[in-house]
N, C-alpha and C positions, 0 to 999 in steps of 0.2 A: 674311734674304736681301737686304735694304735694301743701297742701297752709293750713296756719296757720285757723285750726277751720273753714275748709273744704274742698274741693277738691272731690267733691263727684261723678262731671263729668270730663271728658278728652275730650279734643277735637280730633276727629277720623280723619273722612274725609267730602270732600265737595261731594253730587249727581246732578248731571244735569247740570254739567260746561261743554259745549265743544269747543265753541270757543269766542273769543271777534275781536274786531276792528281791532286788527293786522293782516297780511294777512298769511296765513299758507306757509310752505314752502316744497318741496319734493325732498329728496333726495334718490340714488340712494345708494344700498346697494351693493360692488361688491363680494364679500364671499356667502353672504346670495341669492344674486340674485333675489333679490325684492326690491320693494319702501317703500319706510317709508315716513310717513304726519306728521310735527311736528306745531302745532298750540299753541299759547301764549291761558294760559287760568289763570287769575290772576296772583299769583308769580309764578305760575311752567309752565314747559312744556310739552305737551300732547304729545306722537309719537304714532303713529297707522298705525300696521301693517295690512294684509288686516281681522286679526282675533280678534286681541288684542289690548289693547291698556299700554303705561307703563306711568306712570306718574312720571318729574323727582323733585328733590329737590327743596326746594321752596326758591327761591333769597327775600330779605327784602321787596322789592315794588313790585306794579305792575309792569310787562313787558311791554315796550312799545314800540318795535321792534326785529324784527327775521330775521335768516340769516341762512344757512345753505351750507358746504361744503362736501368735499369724506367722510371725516372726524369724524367733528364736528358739534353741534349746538350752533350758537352766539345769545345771546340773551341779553340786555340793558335793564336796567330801570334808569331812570335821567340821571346822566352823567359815567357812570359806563357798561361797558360792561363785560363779561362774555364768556366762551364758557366751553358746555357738552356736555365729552363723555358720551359713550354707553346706551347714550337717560338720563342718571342719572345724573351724580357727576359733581360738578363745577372742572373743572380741570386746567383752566387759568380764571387771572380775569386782565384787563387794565384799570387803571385809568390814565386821565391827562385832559378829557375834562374841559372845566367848564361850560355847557352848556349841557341840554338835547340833546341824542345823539336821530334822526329821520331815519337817513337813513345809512345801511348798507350791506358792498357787498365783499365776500368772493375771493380773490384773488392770487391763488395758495399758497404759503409759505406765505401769510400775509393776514390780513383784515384791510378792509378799514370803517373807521366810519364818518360821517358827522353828526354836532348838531348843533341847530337853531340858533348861532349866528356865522354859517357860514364858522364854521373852520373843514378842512379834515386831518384826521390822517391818515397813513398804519403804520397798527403794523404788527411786527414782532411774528407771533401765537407763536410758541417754548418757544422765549426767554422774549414775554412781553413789550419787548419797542418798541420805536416810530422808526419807519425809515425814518417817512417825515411828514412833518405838513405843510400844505398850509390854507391861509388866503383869503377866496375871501369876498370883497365887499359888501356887501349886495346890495348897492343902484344900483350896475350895476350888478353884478351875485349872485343874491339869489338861492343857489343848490336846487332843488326839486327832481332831480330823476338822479340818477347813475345806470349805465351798463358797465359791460366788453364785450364789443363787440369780437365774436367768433374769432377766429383765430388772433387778435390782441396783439402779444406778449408786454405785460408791460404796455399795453393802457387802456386806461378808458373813458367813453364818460359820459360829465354830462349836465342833463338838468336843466333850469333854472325858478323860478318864473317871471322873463326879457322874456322868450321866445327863449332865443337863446341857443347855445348847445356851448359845448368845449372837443376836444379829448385833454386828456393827456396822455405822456410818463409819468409812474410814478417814474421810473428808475432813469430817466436821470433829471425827476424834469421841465420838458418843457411844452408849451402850444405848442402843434400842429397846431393844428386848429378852429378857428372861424367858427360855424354854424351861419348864421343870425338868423335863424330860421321865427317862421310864427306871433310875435308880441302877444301871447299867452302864458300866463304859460300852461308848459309841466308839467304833473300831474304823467305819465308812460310812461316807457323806455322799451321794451320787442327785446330781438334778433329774427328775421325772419328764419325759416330753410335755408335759402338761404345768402350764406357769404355776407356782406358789407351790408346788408338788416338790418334798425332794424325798428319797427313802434313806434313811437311818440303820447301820449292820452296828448291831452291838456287839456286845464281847458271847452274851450269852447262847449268839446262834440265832436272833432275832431279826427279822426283817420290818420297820415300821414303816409303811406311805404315810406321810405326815404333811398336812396341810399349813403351811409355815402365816399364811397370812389369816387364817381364825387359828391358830393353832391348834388343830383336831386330825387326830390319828384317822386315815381313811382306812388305810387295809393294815392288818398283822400277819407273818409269816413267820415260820420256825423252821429254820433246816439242823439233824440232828447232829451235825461232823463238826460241833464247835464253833468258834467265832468268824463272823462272815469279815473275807478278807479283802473282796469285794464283790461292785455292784455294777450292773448294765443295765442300760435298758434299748430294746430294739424300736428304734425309732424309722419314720415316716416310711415303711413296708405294709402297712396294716396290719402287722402280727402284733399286738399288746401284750409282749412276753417282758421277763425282768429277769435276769440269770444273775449268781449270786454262788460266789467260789467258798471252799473252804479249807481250813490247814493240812487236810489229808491227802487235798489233788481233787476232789470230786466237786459237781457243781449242780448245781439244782436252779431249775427254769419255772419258772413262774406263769399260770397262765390271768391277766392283772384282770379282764373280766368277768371271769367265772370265779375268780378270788382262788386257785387254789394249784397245789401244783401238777406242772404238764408232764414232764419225766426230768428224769435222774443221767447225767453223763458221768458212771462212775471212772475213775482214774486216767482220769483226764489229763492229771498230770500225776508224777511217782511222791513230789513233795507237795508242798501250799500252793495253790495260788497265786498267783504275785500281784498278778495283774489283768482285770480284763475289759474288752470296749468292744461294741457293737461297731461294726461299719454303720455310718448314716447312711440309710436309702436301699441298703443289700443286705439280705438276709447271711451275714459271714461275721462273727464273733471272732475276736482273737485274745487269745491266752499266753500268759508266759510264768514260767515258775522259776523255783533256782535248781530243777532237776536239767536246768543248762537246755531248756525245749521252750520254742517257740511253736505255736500251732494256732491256724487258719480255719475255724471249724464252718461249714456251709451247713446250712439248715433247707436240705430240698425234697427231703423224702418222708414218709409218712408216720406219726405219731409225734412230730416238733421234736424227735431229737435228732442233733447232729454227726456228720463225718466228716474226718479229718480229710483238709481241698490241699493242702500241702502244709509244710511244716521244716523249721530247721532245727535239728538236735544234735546235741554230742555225749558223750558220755555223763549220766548223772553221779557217778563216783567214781573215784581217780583211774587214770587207766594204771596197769599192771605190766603189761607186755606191747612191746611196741616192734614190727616189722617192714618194712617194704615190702611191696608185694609186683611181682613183675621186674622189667629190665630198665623201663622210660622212667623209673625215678617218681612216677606220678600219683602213686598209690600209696596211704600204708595202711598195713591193719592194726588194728589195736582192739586190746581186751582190757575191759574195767574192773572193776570191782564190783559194779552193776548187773554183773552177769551177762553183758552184749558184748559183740564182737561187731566192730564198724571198722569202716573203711573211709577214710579220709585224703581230699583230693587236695593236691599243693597248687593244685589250678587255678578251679574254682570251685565255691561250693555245693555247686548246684548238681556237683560230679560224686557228693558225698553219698555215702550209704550204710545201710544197717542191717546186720545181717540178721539180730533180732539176739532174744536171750536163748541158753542151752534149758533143754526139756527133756524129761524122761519120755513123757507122752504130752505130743504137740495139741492134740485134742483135746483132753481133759484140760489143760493147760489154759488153752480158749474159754472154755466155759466157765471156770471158777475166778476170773481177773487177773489181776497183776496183785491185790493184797493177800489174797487167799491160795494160792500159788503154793502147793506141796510138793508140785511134780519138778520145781525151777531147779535146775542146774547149780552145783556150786559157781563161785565166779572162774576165768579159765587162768591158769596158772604159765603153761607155755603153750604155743603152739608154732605150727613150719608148716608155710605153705608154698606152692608150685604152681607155675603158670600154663607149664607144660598139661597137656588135656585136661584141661578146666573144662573147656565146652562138654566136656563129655563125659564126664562124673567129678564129683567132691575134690578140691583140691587143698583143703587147708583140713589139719589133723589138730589137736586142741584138748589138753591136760586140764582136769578139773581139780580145786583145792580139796585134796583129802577122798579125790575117790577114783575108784580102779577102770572106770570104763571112760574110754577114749571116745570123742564124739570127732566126727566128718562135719566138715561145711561147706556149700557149693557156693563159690564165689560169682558166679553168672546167675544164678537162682534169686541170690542175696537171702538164704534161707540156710539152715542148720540144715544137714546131710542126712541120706537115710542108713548111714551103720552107723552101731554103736562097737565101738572094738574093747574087745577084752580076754583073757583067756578062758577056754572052755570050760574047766572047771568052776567058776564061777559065776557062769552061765545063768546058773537055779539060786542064786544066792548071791549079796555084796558080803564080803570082808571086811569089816569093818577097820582091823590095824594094816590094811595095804593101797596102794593109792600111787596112781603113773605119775613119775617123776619128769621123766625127762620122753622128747620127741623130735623124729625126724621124718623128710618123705626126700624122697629119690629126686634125683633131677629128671625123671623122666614122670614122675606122676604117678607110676605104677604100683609104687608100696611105700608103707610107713613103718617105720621103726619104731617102737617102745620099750620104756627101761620102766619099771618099778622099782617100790621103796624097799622091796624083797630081793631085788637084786636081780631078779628075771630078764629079758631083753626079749621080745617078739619081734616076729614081723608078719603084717597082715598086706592082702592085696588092696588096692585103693577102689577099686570098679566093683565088687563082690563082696570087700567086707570080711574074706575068709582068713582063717587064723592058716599063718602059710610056714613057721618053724619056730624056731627059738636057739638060743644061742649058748651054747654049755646043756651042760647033761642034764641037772636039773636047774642053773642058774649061771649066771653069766658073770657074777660076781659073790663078794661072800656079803657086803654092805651094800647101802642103798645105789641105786645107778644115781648119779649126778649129772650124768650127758652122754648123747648119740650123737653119731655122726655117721654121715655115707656119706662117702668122696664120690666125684663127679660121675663116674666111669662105675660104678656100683660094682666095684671092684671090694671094695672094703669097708666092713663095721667097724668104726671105731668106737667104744666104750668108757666113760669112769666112772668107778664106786667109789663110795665113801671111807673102804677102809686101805685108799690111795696106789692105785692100782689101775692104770692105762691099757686096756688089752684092744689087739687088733686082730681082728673075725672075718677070713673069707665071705663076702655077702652071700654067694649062693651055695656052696655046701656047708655054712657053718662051721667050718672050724677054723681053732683058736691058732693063728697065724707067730704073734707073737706079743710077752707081754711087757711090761717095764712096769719097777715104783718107782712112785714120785717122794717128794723131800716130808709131802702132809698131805691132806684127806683137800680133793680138789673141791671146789663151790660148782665148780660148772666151765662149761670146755663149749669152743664156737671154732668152725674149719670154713676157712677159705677156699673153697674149692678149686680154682683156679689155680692155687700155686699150691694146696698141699700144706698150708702153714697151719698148725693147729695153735690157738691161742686156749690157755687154761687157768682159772683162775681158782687162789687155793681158799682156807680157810686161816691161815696168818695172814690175808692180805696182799700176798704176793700174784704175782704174774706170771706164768713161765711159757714161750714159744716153742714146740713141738714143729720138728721136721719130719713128714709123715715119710718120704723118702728113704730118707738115714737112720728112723725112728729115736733122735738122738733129740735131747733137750738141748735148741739151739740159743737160747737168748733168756735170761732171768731178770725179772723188774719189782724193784719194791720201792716202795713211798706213801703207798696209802695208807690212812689209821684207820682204815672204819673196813665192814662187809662189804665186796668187790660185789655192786648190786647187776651188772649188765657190761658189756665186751660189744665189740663190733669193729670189723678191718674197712679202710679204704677199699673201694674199687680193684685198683691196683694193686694189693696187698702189702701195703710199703709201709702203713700206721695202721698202728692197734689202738684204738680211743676207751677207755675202762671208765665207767663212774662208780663211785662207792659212799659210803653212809657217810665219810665225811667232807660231804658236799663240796669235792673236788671231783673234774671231768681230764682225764689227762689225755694225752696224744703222746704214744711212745712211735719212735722212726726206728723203725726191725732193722734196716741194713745199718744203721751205726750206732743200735743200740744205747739210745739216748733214749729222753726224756724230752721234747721238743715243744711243746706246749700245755699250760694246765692254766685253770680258774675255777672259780668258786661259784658256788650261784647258792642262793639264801636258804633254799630245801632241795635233800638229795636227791639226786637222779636215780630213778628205779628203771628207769631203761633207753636202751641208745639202740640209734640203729643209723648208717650211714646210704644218702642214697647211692644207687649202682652206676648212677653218673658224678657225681662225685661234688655236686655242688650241695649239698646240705646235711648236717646232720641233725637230726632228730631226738628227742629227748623228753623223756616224763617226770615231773617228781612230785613227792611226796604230799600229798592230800593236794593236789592241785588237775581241776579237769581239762588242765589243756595240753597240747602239742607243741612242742616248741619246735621252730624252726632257726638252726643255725648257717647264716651261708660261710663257705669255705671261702674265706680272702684268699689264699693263696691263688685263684682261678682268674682275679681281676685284680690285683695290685701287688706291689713288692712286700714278700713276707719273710722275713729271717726264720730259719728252719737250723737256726744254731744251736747246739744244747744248752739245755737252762741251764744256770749254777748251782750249784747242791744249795747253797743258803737262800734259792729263788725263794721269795714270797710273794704268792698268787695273787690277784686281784679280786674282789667280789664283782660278776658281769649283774646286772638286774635282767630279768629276763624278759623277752622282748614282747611290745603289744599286739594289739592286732591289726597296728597300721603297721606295712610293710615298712620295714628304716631304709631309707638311702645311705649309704655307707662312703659319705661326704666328711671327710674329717682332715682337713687341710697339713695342720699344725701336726697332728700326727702322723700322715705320708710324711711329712718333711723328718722327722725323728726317724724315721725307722728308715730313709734314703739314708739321713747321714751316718746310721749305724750299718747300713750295707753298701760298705765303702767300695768303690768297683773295683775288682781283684785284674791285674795288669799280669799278663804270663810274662815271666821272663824269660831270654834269651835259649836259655840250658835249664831245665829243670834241676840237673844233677850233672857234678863232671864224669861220673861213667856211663849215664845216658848217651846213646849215638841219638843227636839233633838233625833233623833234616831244615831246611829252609822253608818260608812260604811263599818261597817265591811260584809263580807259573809255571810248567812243563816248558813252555813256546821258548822260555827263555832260556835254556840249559839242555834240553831234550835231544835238539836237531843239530848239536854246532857240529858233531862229526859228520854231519850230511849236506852241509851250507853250499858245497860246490855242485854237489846235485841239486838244489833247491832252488840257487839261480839258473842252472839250466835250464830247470823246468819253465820258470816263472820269465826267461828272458824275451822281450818281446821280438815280433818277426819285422814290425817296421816304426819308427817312431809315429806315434800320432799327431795329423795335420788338423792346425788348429782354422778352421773358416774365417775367412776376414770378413766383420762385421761392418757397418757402417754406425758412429755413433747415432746415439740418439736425438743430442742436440748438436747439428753443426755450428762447429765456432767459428764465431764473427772476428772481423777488426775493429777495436772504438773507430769511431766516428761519424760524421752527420750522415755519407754516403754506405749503407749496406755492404762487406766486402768480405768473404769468405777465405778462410786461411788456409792456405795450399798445404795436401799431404806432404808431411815428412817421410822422405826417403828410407828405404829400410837397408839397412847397413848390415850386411850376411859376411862381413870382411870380419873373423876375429883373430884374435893375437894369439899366434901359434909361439911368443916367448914364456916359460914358464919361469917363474917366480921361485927361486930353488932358496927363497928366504921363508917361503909358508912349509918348505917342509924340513927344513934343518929345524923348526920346533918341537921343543919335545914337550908330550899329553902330557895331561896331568896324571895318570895312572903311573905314568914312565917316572915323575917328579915322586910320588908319595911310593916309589917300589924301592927310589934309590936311599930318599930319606931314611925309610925305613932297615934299611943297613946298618946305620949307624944306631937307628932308635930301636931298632928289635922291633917295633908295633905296628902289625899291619894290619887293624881297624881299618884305616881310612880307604889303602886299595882297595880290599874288600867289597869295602860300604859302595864302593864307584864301579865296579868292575860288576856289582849286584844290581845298579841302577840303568847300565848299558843292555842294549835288544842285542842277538845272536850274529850282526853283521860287525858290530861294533867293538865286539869283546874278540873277535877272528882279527880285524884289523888292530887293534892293538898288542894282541898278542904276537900278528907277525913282528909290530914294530920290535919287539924285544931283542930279536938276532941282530948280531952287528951289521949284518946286509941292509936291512931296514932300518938303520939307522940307531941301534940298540949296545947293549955290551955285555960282555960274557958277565959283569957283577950283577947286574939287574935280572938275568936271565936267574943266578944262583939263587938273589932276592926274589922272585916271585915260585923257584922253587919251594925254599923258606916257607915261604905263605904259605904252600898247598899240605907244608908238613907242621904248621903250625893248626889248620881246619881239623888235619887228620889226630892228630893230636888230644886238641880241645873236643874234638869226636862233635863239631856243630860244623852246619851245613853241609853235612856228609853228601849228600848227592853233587853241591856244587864244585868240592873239590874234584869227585871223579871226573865229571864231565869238562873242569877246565882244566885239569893235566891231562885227558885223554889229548884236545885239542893243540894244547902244546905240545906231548910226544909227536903228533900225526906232525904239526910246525916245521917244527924241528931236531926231527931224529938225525936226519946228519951231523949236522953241529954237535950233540949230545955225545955221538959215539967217539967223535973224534978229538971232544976236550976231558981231559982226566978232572979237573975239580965240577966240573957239571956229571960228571958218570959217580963219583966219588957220591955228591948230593943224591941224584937219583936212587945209587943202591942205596943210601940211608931212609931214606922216603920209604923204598920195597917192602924194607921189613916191618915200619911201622904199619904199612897200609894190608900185609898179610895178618899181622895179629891181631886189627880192628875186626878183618874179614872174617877169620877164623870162630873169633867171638859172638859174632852176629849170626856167623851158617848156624852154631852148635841153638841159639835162641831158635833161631828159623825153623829149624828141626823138632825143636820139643815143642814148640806149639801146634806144626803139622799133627807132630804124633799124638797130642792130645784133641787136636780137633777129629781127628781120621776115627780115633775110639768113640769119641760122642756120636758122631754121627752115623758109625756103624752098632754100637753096643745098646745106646739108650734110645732108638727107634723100634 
């Protein structure tokens, strides 16, 4: 995932994928003794058990057909098939098509493939090759739908765009038999519980029970919603029903005794059909369409139609606006194009939820469907919502495309809110040229802000719904608002219109505080509340950071070519992350005003939102119905956070599946180690910096107090060691046993001293005299830095001639201490070892002139270092004393 001078996001996973246009498949589990549903959802494959769901490895393209046997799951995209075990791993892959492969059908030891220019393969699953390749006609048997019809050993029945049908022996490689059929393309093939039975969906809306072995039509059925897309049948329940979907979402149920139909489930789903199968032995159908919904329908109540037992969905059209919702990161909400507002769980899904579509009136709404639907909402354009008393009335506010009244949503409900907000005067009447732009609500929950495209700015109560002021006399701006904001402390509105004008509005008595223009007409403005940093984004493209504080434009960013679609800061407030139309997500760093990471992704991002814990950011784009989840590398591995180059060129990222990525990339940790070379402090930063040491306190702190410190520590009586007995007493060799007499302990010691151990001179004493000659005193230093506080006392007495020293080496370690003061490094340990040397040797000092001569040179050096430092010392007190008294 590494990438030259960035890589700052990883691509995770996708939320809210659950099924598309292909039609789901179920197979039976005989170990486990349960069903598994495995649904095509982009490149991977979903299986869901009745609790879980696994999501398998992702193939190169989208999926565009599914199959499934005891087994395995077969799955194709173009001309390339595939089959995954244990719901995961590609385990066999067949190629030989040359032609996208449409239709396929699992056939004991082998699968059969059909692709649109009409050629049938059986391969061999084990060994991978082809065991038969037939070539039909197009102009007279174009294949549409294949079935193994039950009890049929090595047979195959296929339906045609011609209408007509053909059983094959696939064995033997023969045509059987010629169905005429009904002059109809056959759209679905489905086996009846009953042997020799299969039912036939034509194109024209037709249902046929067809008796395959006299060839005679048992039953006909007609549903009016177009071509059947497919076929169930409710098997070993006693219910002899047939249900049978169609292009528009609705489905129609069959009752197979009475011949005629039992009811209608209309909008069942919002698109076609995809897919549907009875459970064997349970009254429970399941359905899947490409409006991205899966659904569980039970059949227990009265009149044979169903309700939905559970179900997984995400948005049937792209989402719009994307948010966090709460503190734990674990929520977001999102509005479609759909006209729903859901709430998506980065947990698990089973956390997800729907708040439902916006309505005029929720009742009427009910009654006339989902197609007939006059009262539906436009889709929602923005919205801000707040965690703060949610339990206790609507906490999310929500901007509709092109109309003036604000609608509430109750997030604990999971239902649309009961105020509709709008201004009073058009109460009795919509407006047709005006329409809420932009929205904000309190940190407290209390009130929501609103701007219109008239320039207006409201505020209404959250709990009541009451229109509670407005902002300017009769408008708040002279152009459209383009964004609200309230800072944390609902101390302040912040505003901008569009004819480039930033103004700041006392929150509770309205007035206009102060205002500023900007360089161009702003797109839209997002405030960090935390730190006050307003980020605004213009209509050239550009970026600019707002100090809400100083009201001063603190930081300018341009790079983007396309509409600045969505903004959103880090946690922390430290990065601004922008995406825009041309399909660049950047990461600007506010404090150095850089550009620190960007990349590309195949269609633009229409919206970002980063979580409040800081590990993912979030992302929508364009005609795509899923969530993308980016994790923050920087949290778990080394990330260079160094500015790009102006000549960077971005990478394209693919964006990420639905199987969670592990972010294992060896080769690239190693790149991006050797490009963050480890930075080694030196010595001295700078020669006018005063350097202190790192050395320990223990070592430099106490040596003017060493004479008190052995007193203290000196003990009262030497400690008496017990005389032990060894453990093993020692023997003498030989044949007779014979134990060796303690040795005498000898308390006689030699009271001559050795006055050759101390006519030596240290080596501190060797590298202070060298250094006379050399001027370099590195090395004392380095040794004198390495010595404990008894040791550097003893040494330094030795320096006086009394101690075996000399008045040059005395001058020479003067030297030193005016060479540290000097170089202004290890400022502390100069003072504390010339304190220790004056206390030494002040007598000597006073009474030789080229040591006093040294000293008073040292004086003046060591008062102008001081002098320099008090006046430092002082201006920072004085500025810290102001902050702490002025800005609280």
């Amino acid at each position: 995932m590494a990438r030259e001078g960035g890589g700052l996001f990883a691509g995770f996973r996708v939320l809210g994928r659950f099924s598309g246009h292909v039609p789901h498949v179920l197979r039976y589990h005989g170990r486990h003794r349960e069903f598994y549903l495995a649904t095509a959802v982009g490149c991977s494959i979903h299986t869901y058990n009745v609790s879980t769901r696994t999501p398998s490895n992702a193939l190169p393209q989208d999926i565009t057909c599914l199959a499934a046997d005891r087994m395995l799951i077969f799955a194709s995209y173009d001309n390339i098939l595939h089959a995954f075990a244990r719901n995961k791993e590609v385990v066999h892959t067949y190629e030989g098509h040359k032609a996208r492969i449409h239709l396929l059908q699992p056939f004991g030891d082998h699968v059969i493939s059909v692709d649109v220019d009409n050629v049938l393969i059986v391969w061999d699953i084990q060994s991978e090759e082809e065991y038969l390749q037939v070539d039909f006609d197009k102009a007279t048997f174009a294949v549409s739908a294949v079935l193994h019809p039950s009890t049929y050993l090595n047979k195959i029945l296929l339906g045609s765009e011609q209408g007509s049908l053909q059983l094959w022996n696939i064995r033997s490689n023969k045509l059987l038999y010629s169905f005429p059929g009904w002059q109809l393309a056959v759209t679905a093939l489905e086996q009846a519980p009953a042997v020799d039975v299969v039912a036939v969906g034509l194109v024209s809306g037709h249902i046929i029970v067809h008796n395959i072995k006299f060839d005679e039509t048992l039953m006909k059925f007609q549903q009016d919603w177009g071509p059947i897309t497919a076929i169930s049948f409710r098997t070993a329940d006693g219910h002899p029903v047939m249900a049978a979907g169609s292009p528009i979402g609705h489905i129609a149920l069959w009752d197979l005794e009475e011949k005629k139909l039992m009811c209608q489930m209309q909008d069942a789903h919002s698109t076609a059909i995809a897919g549907m199968s009875f459970v064997p032995g349970e009254p429970l159908l399941i359905t899947n369409g490409a409006d991205n919904a899966i659904r569980v329908w039970i059949f227990d109540g009265p009149g044979g139609t169903g309700r939905v037992l559970r179900s997984r969905m995400g948005h049937s059209a792209p989402p719009t606006k994307i948010r966090y919702h709460g503190q734990n990161g674990e929520q977001i909400l999102s509005a479609g194009q759909d006209g729903t507002l859901q709430s998506f769980s980065t947990v698990h899904e089973k956390f997800n939820k729907s708040l439902g579509r916006g309505s005029i009136n929720k009742k009427k709404s009910k009654r006339k469907g989902l197609k007939l639907d006059t009262m539906a909402l436009p889709p929602i354009t923005v919205f801000a919502s707040e965690v703060a008393h949610q339990s206790d009335w609507d906490s999310i506010v929500a901007c509709h495309q092109g109309y003036i009244t604000c609608t509430t949503w109750n997030y604990q409900k999971t239902s649309m809110g009961a105020h509709k907000l709008r201004p009073e005067e058009f109460s009795k009447h919509k407006p047709i040229d005006m329409y809420a732009t932009a929205v904000d609500i309190t940190s407290c929950g209390n009130f929501a802000v609103i701007g219109l495209s008239t320039g207006q700015v409201d505020v209404y109560n959250m709990q009541s719904g009451i229109h509670r002021g407005r902002y300017g006399k009769e408008r708040a701006h002279e152009g459209a608002i383009r964004g609200v904001a309230v800072d944390g402390l609902n101390q302040l509105v912040i505003t901008a219109g569009s004819e480039g004008l930033i103004k700041f509005w006392k929150f509770k008595t309205k007035d206009l505080v102060y205002s500023t223009e900007l360089s161009s007409s702003p797109s839209g403005i997002l405030l960090h509340r935390d730190s006050g940093i307003l980020g605004i984004a213009f209509d050239d493209f550009s970026v600019s950071v707002l100090d809400t504080e100083t009201r001063k434009i603190v930081r300018m960013f341009s790079g983007h070519h396309g509409r600045i679609n969505d903004m959103t800061f880090s946690p922390d407030g430290r990065w601004l992350i922008t995406s825009s139309m041309d399909c660049t997500i950047k990461t600007w760093d506010l404090p150095s005003g850089c550009l620190i990471d960007c990349f590309l992704v195949d269609s633009a991002a229409v919206s970002l939102t980063m979580s409040p814990t800081g590990d993912f950011l979030a992302s929508t784009h364009v005609d795509d119905l899923g969530i993308y989840l980016w994790s923050n590398r920087s949290l778990y591995s080394l990330v260079s956070l160094r500015p790009l180059p102006a000549d960077y060129e971005p990478s394209v990222e693919t964006l990420p599946s639905t199987c969670p990525v592990q972010d294992v990339d060896v080769t690239g940790a190693e790149e991006t180690c050797d490009e963050m070379i480890e930075y080694v402090s030196p010595e001295q930063l700078g020669e006018q910096l005063v350097t202190l040491s790192s050395l320990p306190e223990s070592r430099w702190k106490n040596l003017l107090s060493l004479d008190v410190i052995k007193k203290k520590n000196k003990p009262k009586e030497p400690p008496k060691v017990p005389k032990s007995a060894p453990f093993f007493i020692p023997t003498l060799p030989g044949l007779i046993p014979r134990y060796i007499a303690p040795e005498e302990e000898n308390d006689t010691q030699s009271k001559v001293v050795n006055l050759g151990v101390l006519a030596q001179k240290s080596d501190f004493y060797i590298h202070l005299e060298e250094a006379l000659s050399t001027n370099e005193y590195t090395a004392p230093l380095n040794l004198l830095k390495s010595l404990g506080p008894s040791n550097i006392e003893i040494e330094l007495r030795g320096l006086a001639p009394e101690g075996g020293g000399s008045m040059e080496v005395m001058i020479s370690f003067l030297k030193m201490i005016g060479r540290m003061v000097n170089k202004k490094y290890n400022f502390e340990l100069a003072q504390a070892y010339l304190a220790l040397f004056l206390k030494l040797h002040l007598k000597i000092l006073s009474s030789e002139p080229n040591l006093l001569e040294e000293v008073s040179r040292l004086l003046t050096q060591l008062e102008e270092t001081w002098i320099h430092l008090q006046t430092l010392f002082n201006q920072n007190l004085c500025v810290l004393t102001y902050m702490k008294s002025a800005l609280l």
